[in-house]
C-alpha positions as CSV (number, residue, x, y, z in Angstrom):
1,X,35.0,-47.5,-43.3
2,X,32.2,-49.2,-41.3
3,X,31.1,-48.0,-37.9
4,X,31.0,-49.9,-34.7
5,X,27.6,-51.1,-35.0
6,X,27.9,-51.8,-38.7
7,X,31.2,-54.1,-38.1
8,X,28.4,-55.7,-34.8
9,X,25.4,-56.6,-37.5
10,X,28.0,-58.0,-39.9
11,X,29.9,-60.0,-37.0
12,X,26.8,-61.1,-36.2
13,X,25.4,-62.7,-39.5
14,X,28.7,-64.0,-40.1
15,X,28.5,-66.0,-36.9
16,X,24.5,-67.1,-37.5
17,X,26.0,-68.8,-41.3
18,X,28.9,-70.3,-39.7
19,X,26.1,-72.0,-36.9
20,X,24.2,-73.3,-39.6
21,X,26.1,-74.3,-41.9
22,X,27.7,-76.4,-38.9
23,X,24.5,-77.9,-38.4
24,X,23.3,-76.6,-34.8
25,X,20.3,-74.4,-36.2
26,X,18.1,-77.5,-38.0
27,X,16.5,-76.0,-41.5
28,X,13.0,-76.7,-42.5
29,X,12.7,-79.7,-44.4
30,X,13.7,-79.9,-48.1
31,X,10.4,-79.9,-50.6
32,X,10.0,-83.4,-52.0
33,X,8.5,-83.5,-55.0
34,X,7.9,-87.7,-54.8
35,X,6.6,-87.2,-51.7
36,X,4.0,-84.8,-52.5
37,X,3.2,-87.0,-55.2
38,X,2.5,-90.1,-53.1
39,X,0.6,-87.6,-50.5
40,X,-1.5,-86.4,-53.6
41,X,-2.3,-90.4,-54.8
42,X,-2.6,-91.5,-51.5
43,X,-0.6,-94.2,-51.8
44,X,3.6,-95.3,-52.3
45,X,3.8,-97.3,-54.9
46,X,7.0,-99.9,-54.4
47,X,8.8,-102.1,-57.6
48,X,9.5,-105.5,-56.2
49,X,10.3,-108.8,-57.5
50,X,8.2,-110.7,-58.9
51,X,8.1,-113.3,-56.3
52,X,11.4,-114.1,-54.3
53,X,10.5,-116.3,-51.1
54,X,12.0,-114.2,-48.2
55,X,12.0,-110.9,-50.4
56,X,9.2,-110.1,-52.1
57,X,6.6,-112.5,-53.1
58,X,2.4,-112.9,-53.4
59,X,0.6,-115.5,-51.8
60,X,-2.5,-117.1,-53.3
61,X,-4.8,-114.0,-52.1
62,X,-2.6,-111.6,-53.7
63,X,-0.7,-110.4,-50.7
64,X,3.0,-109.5,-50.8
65,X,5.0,-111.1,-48.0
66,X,9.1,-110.6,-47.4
67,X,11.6,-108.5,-46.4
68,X,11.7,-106.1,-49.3
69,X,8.1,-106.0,-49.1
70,X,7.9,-105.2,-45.2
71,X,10.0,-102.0,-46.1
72,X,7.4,-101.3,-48.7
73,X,4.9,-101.5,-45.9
74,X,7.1,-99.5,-43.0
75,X,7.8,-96.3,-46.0
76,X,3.8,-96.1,-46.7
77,X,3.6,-96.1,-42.3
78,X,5.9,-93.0,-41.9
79,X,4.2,-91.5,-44.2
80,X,0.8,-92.6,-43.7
81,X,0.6,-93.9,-40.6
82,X,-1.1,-96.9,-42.8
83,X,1.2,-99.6,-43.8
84,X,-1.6,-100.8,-46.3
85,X,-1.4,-97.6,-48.4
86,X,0.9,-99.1,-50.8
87,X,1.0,-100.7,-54.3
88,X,3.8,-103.4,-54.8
89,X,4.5,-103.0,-58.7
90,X,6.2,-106.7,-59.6
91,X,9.7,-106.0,-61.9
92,X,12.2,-108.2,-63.4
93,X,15.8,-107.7,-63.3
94,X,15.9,-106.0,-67.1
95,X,13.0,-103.5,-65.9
96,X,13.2,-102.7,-62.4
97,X,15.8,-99.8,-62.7
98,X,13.6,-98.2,-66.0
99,X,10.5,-98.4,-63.9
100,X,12.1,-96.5,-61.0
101,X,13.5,-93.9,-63.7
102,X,10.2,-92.9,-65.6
103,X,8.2,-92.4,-62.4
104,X,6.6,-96.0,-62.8
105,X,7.6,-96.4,-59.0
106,X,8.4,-94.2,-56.0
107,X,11.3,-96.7,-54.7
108,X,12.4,-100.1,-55.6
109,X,12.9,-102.2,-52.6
110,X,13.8,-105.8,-55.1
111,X,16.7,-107.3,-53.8
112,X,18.8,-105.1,-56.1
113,X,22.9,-104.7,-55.3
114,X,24.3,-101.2,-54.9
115,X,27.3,-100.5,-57.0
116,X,29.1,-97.8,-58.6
117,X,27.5,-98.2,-61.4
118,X,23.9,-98.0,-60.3
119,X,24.4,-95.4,-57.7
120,X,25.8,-92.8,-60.3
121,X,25.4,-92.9,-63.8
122,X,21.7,-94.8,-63.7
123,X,20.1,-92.0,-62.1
124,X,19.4,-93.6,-58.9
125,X,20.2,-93.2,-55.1
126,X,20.6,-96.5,-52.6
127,X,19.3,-95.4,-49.1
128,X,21.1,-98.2,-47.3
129,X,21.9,-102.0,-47.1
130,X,18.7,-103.9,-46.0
131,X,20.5,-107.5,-46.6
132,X,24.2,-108.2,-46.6
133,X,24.5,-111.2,-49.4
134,X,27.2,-112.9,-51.6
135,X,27.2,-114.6,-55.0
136,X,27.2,-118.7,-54.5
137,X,26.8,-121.7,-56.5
138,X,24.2,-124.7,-56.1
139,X,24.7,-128.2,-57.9
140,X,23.3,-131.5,-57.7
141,X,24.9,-133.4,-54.4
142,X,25.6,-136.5,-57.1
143,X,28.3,-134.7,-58.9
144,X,30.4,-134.7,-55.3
145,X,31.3,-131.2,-56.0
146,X,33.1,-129.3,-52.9
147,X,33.9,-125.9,-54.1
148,X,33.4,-123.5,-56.6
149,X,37.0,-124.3,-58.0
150,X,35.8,-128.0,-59.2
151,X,33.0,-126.0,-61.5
152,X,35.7,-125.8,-64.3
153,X,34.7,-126.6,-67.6
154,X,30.9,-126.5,-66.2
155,X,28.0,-125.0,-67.9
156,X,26.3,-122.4,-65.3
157,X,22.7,-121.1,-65.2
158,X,22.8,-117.4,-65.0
159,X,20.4,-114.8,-65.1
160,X,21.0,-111.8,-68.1
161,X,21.3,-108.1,-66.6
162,X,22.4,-108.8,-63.2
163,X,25.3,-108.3,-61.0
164,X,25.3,-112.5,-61.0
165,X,26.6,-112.3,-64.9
166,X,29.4,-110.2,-64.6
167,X,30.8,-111.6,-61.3
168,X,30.3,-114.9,-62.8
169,X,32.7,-114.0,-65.4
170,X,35.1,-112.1,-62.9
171,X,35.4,-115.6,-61.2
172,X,36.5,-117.5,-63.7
173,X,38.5,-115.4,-65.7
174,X,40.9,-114.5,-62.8
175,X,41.3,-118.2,-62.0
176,X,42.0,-119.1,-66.0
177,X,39.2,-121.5,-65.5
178,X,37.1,-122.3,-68.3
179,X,33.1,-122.4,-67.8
180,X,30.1,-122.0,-70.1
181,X,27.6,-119.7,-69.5
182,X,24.2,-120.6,-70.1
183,X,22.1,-117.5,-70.3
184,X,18.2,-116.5,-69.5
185,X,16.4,-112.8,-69.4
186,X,13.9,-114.2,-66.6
187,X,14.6,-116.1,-63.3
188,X,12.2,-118.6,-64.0
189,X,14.1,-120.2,-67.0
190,X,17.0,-119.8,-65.3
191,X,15.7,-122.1,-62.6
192,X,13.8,-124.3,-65.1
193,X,16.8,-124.8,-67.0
194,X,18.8,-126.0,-64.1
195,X,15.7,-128.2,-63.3
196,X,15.9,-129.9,-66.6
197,X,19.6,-130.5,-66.6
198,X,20.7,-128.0,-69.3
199,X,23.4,-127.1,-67.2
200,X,25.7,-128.0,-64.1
201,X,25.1,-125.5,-61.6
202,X,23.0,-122.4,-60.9
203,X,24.7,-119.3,-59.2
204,X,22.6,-115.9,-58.1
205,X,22.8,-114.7,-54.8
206,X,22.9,-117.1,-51.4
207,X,19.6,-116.0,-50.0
208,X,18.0,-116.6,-53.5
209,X,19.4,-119.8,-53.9
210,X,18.5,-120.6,-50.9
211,X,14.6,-119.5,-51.8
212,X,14.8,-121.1,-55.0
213,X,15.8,-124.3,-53.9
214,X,12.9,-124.6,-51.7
215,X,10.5,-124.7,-55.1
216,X,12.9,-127.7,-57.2
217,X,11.1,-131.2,-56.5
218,X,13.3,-132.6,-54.8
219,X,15.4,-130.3,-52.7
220,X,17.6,-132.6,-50.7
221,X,19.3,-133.4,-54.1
222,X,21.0,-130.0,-54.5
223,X,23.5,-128.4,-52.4
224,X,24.6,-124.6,-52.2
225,X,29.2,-124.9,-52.2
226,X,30.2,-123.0,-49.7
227,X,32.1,-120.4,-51.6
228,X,30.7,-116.8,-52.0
229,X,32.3,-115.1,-55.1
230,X,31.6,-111.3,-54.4
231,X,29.9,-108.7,-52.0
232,X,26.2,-107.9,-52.7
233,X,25.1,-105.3,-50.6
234,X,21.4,-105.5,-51.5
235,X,19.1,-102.4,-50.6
236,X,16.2,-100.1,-51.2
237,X,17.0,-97.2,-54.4
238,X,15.7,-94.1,-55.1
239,X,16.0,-91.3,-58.3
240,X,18.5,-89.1,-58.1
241,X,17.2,-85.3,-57.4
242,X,15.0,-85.5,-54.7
243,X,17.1,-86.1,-51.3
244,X,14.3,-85.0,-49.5
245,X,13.0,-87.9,-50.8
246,X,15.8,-90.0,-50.1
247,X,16.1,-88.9,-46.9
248,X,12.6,-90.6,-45.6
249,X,13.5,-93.7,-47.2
250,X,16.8,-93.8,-46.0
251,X,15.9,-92.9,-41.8
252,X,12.7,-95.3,-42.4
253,X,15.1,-98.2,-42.8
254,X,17.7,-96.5,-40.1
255,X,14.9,-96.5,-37.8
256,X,14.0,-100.3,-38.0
257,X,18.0,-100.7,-37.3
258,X,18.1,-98.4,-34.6
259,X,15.1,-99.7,-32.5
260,X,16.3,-103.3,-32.7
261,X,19.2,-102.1,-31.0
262,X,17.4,-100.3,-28.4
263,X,15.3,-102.9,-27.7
264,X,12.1,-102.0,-29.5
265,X,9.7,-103.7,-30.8
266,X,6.5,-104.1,-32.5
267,X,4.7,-105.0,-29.4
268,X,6.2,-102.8,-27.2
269,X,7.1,-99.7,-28.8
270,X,3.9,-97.8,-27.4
271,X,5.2,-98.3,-24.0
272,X,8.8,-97.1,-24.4
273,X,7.4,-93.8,-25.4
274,X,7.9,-93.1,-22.0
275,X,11.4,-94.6,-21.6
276,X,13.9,-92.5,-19.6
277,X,16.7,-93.5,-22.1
278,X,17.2,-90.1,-24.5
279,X,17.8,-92.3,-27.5
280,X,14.3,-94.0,-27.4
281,X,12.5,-91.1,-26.9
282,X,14.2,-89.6,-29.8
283,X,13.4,-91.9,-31.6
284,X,10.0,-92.3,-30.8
285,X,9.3,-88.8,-31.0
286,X,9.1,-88.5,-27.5
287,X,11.8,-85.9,-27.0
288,X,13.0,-83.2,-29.6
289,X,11.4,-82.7,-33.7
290,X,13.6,-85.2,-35.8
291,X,10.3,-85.6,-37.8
292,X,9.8,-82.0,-38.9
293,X,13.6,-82.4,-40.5
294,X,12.3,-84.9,-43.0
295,X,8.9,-83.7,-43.3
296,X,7.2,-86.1,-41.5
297,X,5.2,-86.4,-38.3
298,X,7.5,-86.8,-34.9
299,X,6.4,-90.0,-33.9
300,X,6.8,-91.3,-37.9
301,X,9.0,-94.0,-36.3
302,X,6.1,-95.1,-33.8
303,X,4.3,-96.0,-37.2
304,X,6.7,-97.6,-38.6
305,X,7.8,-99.7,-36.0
306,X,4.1,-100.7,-35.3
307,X,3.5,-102.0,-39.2
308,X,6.6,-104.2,-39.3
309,X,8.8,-104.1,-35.8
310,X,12.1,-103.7,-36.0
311,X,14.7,-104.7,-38.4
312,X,15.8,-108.1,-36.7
313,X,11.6,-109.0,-36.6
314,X,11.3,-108.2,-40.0
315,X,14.0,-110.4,-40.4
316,X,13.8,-113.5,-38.4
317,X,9.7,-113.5,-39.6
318,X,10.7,-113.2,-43.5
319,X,14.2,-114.9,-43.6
320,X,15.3,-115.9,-40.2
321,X,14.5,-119.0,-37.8
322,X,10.2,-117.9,-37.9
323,X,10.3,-118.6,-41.9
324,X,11.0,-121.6,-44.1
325,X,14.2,-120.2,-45.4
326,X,16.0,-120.5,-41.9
327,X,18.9,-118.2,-42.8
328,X,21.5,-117.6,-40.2
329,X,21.7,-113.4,-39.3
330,X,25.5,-113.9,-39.5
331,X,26.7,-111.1,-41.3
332,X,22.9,-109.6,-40.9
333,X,23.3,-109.2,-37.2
334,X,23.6,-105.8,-35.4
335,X,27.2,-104.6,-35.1
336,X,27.3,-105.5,-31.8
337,X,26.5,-108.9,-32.0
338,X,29.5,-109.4,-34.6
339,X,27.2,-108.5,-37.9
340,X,27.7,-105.8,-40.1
341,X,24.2,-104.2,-39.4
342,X,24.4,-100.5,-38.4
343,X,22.7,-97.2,-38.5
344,X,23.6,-93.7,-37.6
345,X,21.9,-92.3,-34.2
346,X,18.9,-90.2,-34.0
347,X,20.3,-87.0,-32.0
């Protein structure tokens, strides 16, 4: 039978498990192998695509501009403090996912949909939604189409090994509406096809035919119908076994959420280090050690947000009203503002 003092120590480290396992003790980071081996190359090396206007694409010096390659840029800050230690690796939709498997890449930020699918028996990890989108359809004005419903008996454009092909077939087969598919590995003669006629309309995501509308010769001939056909939840993925790993990624793009919300930017994030509002200087490093938890400096958000802004900068500059594309932020705007855009606190 234990003694009084005995029954007092065991009491006692029963209580300190049940306070961290509850979460109220933080733990010292998680190792990360990936991120050791960025820290040891000296730079992150991001798949993209291999040039999506808005997303991810090179201009004639070479430099990647976009969304997906802003995120690129705000990953290499927090851990760098550098948004220009990074290497964009270009991938197409057959090799982005192998490429991010083998160790080819350290994330893929390429306008890549999370599903089931992906997120469990490929081996990878999404970290988030950086862009809410939705499968459409764009046809030439002359054929007076006004929905997606009139495309029976069409041939479509699709791109092999993408989300776009089976949802294409999901459309159509639930309707009993007969289409032909007409089929290309790259996105290129996908969008040359359509170009030349060899088929009646062209479907991918909205924001991409949007982009790729942009490059036909004459865009006022084409229209996107106003029907989206699925949810494509398109974000930044990881390999599975390292959530350390995961974890930077993941509160990287959290923190370009949060700060919009807050009200900080790219210009004026130095100065609201000194905020009285507890939230900012969480954030910001200002208050607490939310950095040491993902092994990362305490102002890693500082960096971050001073590479790229926030997420609604990154947007409007790479998609938004500041870019050709001119997309609406509808479903992209912050939860408060009616859009779907949210992220978990700092606290």
């Amino acid at each position: 039978m234990l003694g009084k003092q005995s029954l007092i120590r065991v009491a006692k480290s029963a209580v300190a498990a049940l306070v961290i396992l509850c979460g109220l003790i933080p733990l010292a980071a998680a190792q990360s192998p990936t991120l050791d081996n960025v820290k040891r190359r000296g730079q992150l090396v991001c798949g993209v695509n291999t040039g999506l206007a808005g997303f991810s694409v090179p201009d004639d010096r070479g430099q990647w501009t976009g969304i997906d390659a802003d995120f690129c840029r705000a990953v290499a800050a927090a851990i760098f403090g550098d948004r220009n230690k990074v290497r964009f690796v270009p991938l197409n939709a057959k090799e982005r996912f192998t490429a991010l498997q083998s160790g080819e890449v350290d994330v893929l930020s390429r306008n890549t949909t999370w599903t089931m699918s992906r997120d469990t028996s490929l081996g990878l990890n999404f970290t988030g939604v950086i862009f809410y989108d939705g499968q459409a359809f764009m046809t030439r004005k002359a054929l007076g189409l006004k929905s997606a419903a009139d495309l029976k008996g069409s041939s479509i454009c699709v791109q092999s090994g993408t989300t776009n092909e089976l949802n294409l077939a999901d459309f159509f087969a639930t309707r009993g509406l007969p289409y032909r598919p007409v089929v290309f590995e790259r996105l290129v003669e996908v969008l040359g096809a359509y170009n030349s006629g060899r088929c009646d309309s062209f479907t991918t995501d909205s924001s991409q035919l949007v982009a790729e509308r942009t490059r036909l010769p004459d865009p006022d001939a084409h229209e996107i119908l106003p029907d989206l056909i699925s949810k494509e939840p398109l974000g930044p993925a990881v390999r599975q076994g390292d959530a350390a790993w995961a974890n930077i990624v993941r509160w990287t793009l959290f923190a370009m959420i949060n700060a919009e919300e807050l009200g900080i930017t790219q210009h004026n994030v130095e100065s609201m280090r000194d905020a009285a509002n507890p939230e900012i200087r969480r954030l910001l490093g200002a208050e607490g050690e939310y950095g040491k938890g993902i092994g990362l400096a305490d102002d890693w958000a500082v960096s971050v947000l001073k590479a790229v802004g926030n997420y609604g900068e990154c947007f409007e500059r790479n998609l938004g009203q500041g870019s050709p594309l001119k997309i609406a932020r509808g479903r992209n705007a912050l939860w408060k503002d009616g859009g779907l855009m949210y992220a978990p606190p700092v606290r």
